[in-house]
C-alpha positions in Angstrom: -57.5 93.2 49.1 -54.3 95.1 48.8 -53.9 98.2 46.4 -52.2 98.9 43.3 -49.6 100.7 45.2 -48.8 97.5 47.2 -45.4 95.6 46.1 -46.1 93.5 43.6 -44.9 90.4 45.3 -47.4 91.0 48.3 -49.8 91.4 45.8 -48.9 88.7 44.2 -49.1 86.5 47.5 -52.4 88.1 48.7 -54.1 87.0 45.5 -52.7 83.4 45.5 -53.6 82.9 49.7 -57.5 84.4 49.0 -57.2 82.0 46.0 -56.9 78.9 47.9 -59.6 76.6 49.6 -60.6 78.3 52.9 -59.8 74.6 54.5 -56.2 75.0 53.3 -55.5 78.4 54.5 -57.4 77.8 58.1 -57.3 74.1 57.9 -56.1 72.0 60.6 -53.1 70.9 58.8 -52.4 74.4 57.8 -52.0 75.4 61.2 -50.5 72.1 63.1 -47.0 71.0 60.4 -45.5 74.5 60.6 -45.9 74.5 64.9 -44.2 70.7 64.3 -41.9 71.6 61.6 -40.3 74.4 63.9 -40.2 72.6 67.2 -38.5 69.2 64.9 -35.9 71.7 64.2 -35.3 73.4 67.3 -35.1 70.0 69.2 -32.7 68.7 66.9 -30.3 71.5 66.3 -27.7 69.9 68.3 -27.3 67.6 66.3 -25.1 69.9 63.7 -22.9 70.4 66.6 -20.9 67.8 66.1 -19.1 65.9 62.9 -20.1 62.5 63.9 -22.4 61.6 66.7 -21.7 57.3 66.8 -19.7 54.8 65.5 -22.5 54.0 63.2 -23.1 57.5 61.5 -19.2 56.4 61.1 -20.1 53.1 59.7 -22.5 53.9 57.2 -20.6 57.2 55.9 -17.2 54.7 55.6 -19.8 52.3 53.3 -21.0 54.9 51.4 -17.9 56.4 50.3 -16.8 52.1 49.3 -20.1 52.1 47.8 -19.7 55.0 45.5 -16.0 54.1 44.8 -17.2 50.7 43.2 -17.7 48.5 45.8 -20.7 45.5 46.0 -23.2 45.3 48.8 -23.1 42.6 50.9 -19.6 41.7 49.1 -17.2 44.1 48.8 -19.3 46.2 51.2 -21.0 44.5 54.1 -22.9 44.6 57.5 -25.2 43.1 59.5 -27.9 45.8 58.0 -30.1 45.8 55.3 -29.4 48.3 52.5 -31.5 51.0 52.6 -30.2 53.6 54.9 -26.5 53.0 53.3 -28.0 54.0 50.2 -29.6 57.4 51.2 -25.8 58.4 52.7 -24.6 57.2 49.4 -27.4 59.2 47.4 -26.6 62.4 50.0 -23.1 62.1 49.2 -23.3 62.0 45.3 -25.0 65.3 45.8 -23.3 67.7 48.7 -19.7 65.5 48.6 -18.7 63.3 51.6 -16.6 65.6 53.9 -20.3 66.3 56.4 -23.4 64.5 57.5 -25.4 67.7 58.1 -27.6 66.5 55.2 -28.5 63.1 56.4 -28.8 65.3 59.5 -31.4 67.3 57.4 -33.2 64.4 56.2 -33.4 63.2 59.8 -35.4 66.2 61.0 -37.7 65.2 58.3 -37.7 61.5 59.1 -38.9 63.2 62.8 -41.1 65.5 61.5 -43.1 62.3 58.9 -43.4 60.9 61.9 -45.1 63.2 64.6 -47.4 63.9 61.6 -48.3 60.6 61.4 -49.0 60.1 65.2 -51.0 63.1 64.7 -53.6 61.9 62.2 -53.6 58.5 64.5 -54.6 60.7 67.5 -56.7 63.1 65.7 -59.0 60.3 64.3 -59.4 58.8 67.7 -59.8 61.6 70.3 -60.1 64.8 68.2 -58.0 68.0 67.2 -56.2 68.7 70.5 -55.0 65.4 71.2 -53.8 64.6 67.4 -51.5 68.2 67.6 -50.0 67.0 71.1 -49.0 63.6 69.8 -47.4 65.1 67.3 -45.8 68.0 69.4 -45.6 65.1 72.5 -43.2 63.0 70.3 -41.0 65.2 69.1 -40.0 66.3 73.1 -39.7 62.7 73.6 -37.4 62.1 70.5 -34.6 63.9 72.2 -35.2 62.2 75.8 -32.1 59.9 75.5 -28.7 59.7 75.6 -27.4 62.7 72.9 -25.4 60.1 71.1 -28.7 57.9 70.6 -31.0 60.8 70.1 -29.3 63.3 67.7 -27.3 60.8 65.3 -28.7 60.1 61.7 -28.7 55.9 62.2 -31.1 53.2 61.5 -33.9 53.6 63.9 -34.7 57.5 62.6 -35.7 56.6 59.6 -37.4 53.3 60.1 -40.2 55.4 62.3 -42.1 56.9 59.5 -42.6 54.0 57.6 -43.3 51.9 60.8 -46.4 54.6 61.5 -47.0 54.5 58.2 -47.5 51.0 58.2 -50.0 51.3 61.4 -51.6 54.2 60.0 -52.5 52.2 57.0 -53.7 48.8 58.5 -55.8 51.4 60.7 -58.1 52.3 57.4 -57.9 48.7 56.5 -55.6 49.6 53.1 -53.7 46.4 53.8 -51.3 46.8 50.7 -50.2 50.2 51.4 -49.5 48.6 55.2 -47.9 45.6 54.2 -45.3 48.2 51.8 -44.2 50.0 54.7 -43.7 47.3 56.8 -41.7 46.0 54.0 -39.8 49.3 54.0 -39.4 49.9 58.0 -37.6 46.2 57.8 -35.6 47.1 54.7 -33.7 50.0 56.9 -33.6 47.8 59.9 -34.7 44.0 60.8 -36.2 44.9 63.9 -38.9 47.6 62.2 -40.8 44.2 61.1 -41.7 43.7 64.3 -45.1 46.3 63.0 -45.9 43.8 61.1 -47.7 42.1 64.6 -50.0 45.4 65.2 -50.7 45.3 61.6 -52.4 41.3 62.0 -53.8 41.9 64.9 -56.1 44.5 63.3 -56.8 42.2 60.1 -57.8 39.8 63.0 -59.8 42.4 64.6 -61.8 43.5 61.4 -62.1 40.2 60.3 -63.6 38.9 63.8 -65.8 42.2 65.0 -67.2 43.5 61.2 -67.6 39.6 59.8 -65.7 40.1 56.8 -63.3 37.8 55.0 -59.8 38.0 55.7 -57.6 35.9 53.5 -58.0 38.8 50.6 -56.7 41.5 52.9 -54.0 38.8 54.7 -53.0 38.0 50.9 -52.5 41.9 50.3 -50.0 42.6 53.4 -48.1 39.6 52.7 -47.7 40.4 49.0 -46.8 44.3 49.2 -44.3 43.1 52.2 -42.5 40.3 50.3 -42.0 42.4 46.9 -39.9 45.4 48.1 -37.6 43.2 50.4 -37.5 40.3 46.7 -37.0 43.5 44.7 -33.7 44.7 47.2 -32.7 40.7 47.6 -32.9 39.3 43.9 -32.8 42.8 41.7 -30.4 45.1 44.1 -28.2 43.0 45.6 -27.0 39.3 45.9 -29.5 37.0 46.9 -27.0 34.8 48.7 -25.1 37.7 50.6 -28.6 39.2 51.1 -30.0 36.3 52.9 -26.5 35.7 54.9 -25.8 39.5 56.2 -29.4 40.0 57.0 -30.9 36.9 58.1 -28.8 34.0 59.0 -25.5 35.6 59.7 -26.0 37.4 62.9 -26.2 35.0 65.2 -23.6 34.5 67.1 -24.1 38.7 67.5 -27.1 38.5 68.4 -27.2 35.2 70.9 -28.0 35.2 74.5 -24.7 34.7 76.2 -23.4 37.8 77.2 -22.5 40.0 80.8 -25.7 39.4 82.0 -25.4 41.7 84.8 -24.2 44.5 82.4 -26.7 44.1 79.8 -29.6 44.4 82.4 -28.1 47.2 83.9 -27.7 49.0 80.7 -31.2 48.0 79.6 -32.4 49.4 83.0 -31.0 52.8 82.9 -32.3 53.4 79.2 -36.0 52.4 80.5 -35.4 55.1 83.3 -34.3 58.0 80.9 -37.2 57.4 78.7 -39.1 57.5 81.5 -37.8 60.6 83.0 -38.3 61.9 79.3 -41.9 60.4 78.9 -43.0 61.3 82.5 -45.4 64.0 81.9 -47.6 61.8 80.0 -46.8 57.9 81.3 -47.8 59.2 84.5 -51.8 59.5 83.0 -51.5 56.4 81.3 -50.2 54.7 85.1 -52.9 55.9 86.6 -55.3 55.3 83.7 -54.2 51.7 84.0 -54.8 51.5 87.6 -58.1 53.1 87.7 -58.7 49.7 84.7 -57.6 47.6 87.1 -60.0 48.8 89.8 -63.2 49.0 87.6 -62.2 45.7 86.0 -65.5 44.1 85.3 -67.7 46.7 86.7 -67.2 49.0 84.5 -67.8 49.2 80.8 -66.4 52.7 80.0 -63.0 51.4 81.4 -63.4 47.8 79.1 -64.5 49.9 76.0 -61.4 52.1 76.6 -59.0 49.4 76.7 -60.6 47.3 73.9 -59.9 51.2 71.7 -55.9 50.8 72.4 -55.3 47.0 72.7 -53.6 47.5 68.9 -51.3 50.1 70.8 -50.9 48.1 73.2 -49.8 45.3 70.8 -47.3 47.6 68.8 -45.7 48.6 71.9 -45.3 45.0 73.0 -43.9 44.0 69.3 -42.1 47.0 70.3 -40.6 46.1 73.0 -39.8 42.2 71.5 -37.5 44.4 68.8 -35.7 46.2 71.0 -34.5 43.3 73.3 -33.6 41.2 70.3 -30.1 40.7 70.6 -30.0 41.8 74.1 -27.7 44.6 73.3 -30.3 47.0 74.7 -28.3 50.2 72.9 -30.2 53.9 73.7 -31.0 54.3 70.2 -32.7 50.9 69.8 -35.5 52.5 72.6 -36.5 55.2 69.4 -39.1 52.4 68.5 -40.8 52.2 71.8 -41.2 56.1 71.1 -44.6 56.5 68.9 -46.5 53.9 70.8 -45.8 55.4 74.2 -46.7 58.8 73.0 -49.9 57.1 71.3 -51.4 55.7 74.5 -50.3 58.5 76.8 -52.2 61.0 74.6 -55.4 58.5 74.5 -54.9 58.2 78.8 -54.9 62.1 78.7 -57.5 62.6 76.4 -60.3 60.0 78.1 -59.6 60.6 81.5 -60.1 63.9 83.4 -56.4 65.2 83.4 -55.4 68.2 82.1 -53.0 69.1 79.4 -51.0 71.8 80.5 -48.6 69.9 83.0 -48.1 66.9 80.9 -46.8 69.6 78.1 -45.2 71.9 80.7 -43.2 68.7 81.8 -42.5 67.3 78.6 -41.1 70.4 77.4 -39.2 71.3 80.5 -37.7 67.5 80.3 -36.9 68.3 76.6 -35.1 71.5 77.7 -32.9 69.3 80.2 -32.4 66.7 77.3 -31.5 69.9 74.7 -29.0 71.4 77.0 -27.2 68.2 77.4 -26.8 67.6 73.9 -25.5 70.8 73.7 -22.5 70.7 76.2 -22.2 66.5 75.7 -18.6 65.9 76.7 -16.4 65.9 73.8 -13.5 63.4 74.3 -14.1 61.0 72.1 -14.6 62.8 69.0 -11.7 65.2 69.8 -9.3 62.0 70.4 -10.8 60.4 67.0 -10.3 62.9 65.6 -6.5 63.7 66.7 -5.5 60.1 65.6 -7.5 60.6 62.1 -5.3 63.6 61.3 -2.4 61.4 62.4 -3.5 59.0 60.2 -3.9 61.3 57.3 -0.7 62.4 58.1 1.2 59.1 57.8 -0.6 58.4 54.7 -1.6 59.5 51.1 -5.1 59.6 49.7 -4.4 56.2 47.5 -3.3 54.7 50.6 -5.3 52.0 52.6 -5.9 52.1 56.2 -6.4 49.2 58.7 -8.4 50.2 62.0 -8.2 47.2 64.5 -11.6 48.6 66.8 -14.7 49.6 66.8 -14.7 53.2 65.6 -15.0 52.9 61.6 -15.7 56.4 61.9 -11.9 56.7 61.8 -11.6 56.2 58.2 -13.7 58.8 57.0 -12.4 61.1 59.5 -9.5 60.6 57.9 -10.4 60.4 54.2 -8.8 57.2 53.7 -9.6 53.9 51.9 -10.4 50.9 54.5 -8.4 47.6 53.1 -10.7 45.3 54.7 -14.4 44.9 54.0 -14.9 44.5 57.5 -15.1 48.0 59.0 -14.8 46.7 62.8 -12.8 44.3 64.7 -16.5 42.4 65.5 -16.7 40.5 62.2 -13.5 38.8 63.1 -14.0 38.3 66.6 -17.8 38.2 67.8 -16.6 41.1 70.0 -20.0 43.2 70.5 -20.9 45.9 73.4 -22.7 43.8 76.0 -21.1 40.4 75.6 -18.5 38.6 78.2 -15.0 37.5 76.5 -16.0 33.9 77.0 -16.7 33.8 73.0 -14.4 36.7 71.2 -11.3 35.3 69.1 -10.3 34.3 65.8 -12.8 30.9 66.1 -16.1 33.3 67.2 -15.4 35.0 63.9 -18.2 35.6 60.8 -18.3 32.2 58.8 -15.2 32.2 56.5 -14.4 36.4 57.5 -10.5 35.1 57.9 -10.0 33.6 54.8 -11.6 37.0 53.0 -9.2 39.2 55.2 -6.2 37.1 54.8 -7.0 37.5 50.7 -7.5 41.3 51.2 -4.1 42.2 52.8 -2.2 39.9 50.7 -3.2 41.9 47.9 -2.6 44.8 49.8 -1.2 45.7 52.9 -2.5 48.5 54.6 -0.1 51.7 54.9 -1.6 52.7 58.1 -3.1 50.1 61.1 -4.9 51.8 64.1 -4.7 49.7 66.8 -7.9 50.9 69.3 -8.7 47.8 70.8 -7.2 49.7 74.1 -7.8 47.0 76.7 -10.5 45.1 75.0 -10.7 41.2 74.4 -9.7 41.3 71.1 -6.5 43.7 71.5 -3.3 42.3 68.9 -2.1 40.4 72.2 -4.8 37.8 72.5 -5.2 38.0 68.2 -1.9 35.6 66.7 -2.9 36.9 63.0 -3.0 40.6 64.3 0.0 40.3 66.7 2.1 38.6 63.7 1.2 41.5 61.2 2.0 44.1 63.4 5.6 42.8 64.6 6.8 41.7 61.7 5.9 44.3 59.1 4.7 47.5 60.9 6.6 50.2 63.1 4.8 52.3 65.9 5.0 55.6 64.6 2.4 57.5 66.9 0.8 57.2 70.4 -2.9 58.6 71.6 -3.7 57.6 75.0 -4.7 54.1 74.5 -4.6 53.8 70.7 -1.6 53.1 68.6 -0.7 54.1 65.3 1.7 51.8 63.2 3.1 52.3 59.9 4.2 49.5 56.8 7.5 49.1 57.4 10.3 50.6 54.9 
């Protein structure tokens, strides 16, 4: 015990630590979420480095600054997206002001953090302490193993992960309402996280069949606590109609198979090979752990009992890897879901076999390093040219102007602090244009049901004092677009020129 002439506050804090539970001062948990809190921070630091990371931190900082200035989801405000992740900018915003992302950047080292505790009590409950700290610790050196754009930006699949854990974690002590919630949540920031929902039946199934007891009770309590969040957003939140359209029926044409075959397997390819460059220290176990299954298969009941412990993993990475080639975009960031399942079964490989830990973490962390370091000295072009014609853009225009950006980078208009005049934030909605696709079905006729009419309306109540043309050499550039060309020749004048964008201004 400290004495009288201690400072007071270390008195203070001596008293209150002998004070608490011994299990909460050397507990597990005690010890573990400060090692993970620390290394979520220093593998995400980059992530401050930078204003804007990808077109969609752009996207979702552009809607919540139209949110907040009045405008209607899924209206006057729309995307392809559900709700919820718009929201939290919007909330973030209304607190620290709209001119930085470093809170959402904040909240996404927390997102990070939820979710490597989460692996954690997975792992822990199924092969003990050690493992349940290095899924933790394992996931967050993974979490950076992409491409820095896909890695350190605050978007959609960051904070779908905890509540898709959360949702496994729950069906995994059979609390089926609590499970059926989160996977409500998971598809309420992004479709795609639904795709837990699988895992989550297949262990319903799995109770139901090995322990004999009666499913339609638990089956009733995932499907209600997943239908009333996402009927609570729908009907309550927002409008039914434009929820149902934007969310469900209206994407696809976006997300259909045609496409640059060719380029989409390629870019599907190299994402599987940097996660697995990432992920090597530990998939290289779970190879070999598979292979060794193989070989035993059906004379060996240690190797069949093992399997039968992870076929839900195996099932959520599966579902997994359904959601992320839905689409067929096959974006970096979209491989963040394959993340916790991967870690999941390479800590149970390493834990039931006769491997050691130390060179899965020595890799891991090395890889980490590599990832860190490039993140850190990521080539800077693009945000320093979006960020050139934003000022020019600011320049050319007042704050109660409206701005027109013809492209794909709506992170242009909050760059610039300016109002967009269209609802739809990218060329896309009025083309079909999408990262993947051939040309073969981008024009005015691929558009979003009914988009022209809407856009028509919007600039004949207001024309735009600014347009940014950044289509560049794109299918949809103002050339192969009548309606575009026809605005732009007869009522703007070029008033600026960066490299392949142009800057026009409303005609005097």
């Amino acid at each position: 015990m400290p004495t009288d002439s201690a400072h007071p506050l270390a008195v203070l804090t001596a008293r209150l630590t002998v004070r608490l539970p011994e299990r909460v001062r050397v507990g597990y948990w005690t010890r573990v979420v400060p090692i993970l809190a620390l290394l979520a921070v220093v593998t995400h630091v980059p992530s401050f480095l930078r204003p804007v990371w990808s077109p969609d931190e752009g996207y979702l900082a552009t809607q919540a600054r139209m949110l907040a200035d009045g405008g209607v989801f899924y209206d006057t405000v729309v995307d392809r997206k559900p709700p919820l992740l718009p929201w939290l900018y919007e909330a973030c915003f209304a607190v620290f002001g709209s001119t930085s992302l470093w809170p959402l950047r904040t909240l996404a080292i927390v997102a990070h953090l939820v979710t490597a505790v989460l692996l954690a009590s997975i792992a822990r409950g199924r092969w003990g302490d050690r493992a349940g700290a290095a899924a933790g610790a394992l996931y967050l050196l993974i979490s950076i193993g992409l491409s820095p754009e896909d890695a350190q930006a605050a978007t959609f699949e960051v904070f779908m992960l905890p509540a898709m854990v959360a949702a496994f974690r729950y069906a995994e002590r059979r609390r089926w309402l609590a499970a059926g919630i989160a996977v409500a949540l998971c598809s309420l920031t992004k479709q795609t996280g639904g795709a837990v929902l699988l895992p989550v039946l297949w262990m319903l199934y799995q109770d139901a069949r090995l322990r004999g007891v009666r499913w339609p009770p638990a089956l009733a309590k995932i499907m209600f606590g997943f239908a009333l969040p996402i009927a609570f957003v729908a009907v309550i939140l927002t409008k039914p109609k434009g929820f149902l359209f934007w969310v469900v029926t209206g994407s696809g044409d976006y997300a259909s198979l045609g496409g640059a075959w060719l380029q989409m397997t390629g870019r599907a390819l190299g994402n599987c090979a940097i996660l697995a460059a990432a992920g090597l220290g530990f998939l290289i176990p779970l190879g070999r752990r598979l292979w060794l299954g193989y070989r035993s298969r059906g004379t060996s009941a240690p190797a069949a009992e093992e399997h039968g412990s992870t076929a839900d993993l195996w099932v959520w990475l599966l579902s997994s890897a359904v959601a992320v080639s839905t689409g067929f975009h096959f974006f970096g960031h979209y491989y963040l879901q394959l993340m916790p399942p991967l870690v999941l079964l390479g800590v149970g490989a390493v834990s039931t076999s006769a491997c050691r830990w130390r060179p899965v973490l020595v890799y891991s962390t090395a890889a980490a390093t590599a990832f860190w370091g490039l993140a850190v000295f990521w080539p800077g072009q693009t945000i320093t040219h979006n960020t050139e014609v934003a000022t020019t853009v600011a320049e050319q225009s007042t704050p109660k102007d409206t701005v027109l950006v013809w492209g794909m980078h709506p992170e242009l208009y909050w760059l610039a602090d300016r109002k967009p005049a269209s609802r739809y934030l990218t060329a896309g909605f009025l083309t079909n244009f999408s990262g993947g696709k051939d040309n073969k079905q981008v024009g005015e006729q691929y558009s979003v049901s009914d988009a022209w009419q809407t856009f028509d309306q919007e600039l004949a109540n207001n024309l735009p004092e600014v347009v940014v043309d950044d289509s560049g050499r794109a299918p949809y550039q103002p050339e192969l677009i009548p309606r575009i060309e026809s605005l732009l020749t007869t009522r703007y004048e070029v008033v600026a020129v960066n490299a392949d964008t142009v800057i026009y201004r409303l005609k005097r």
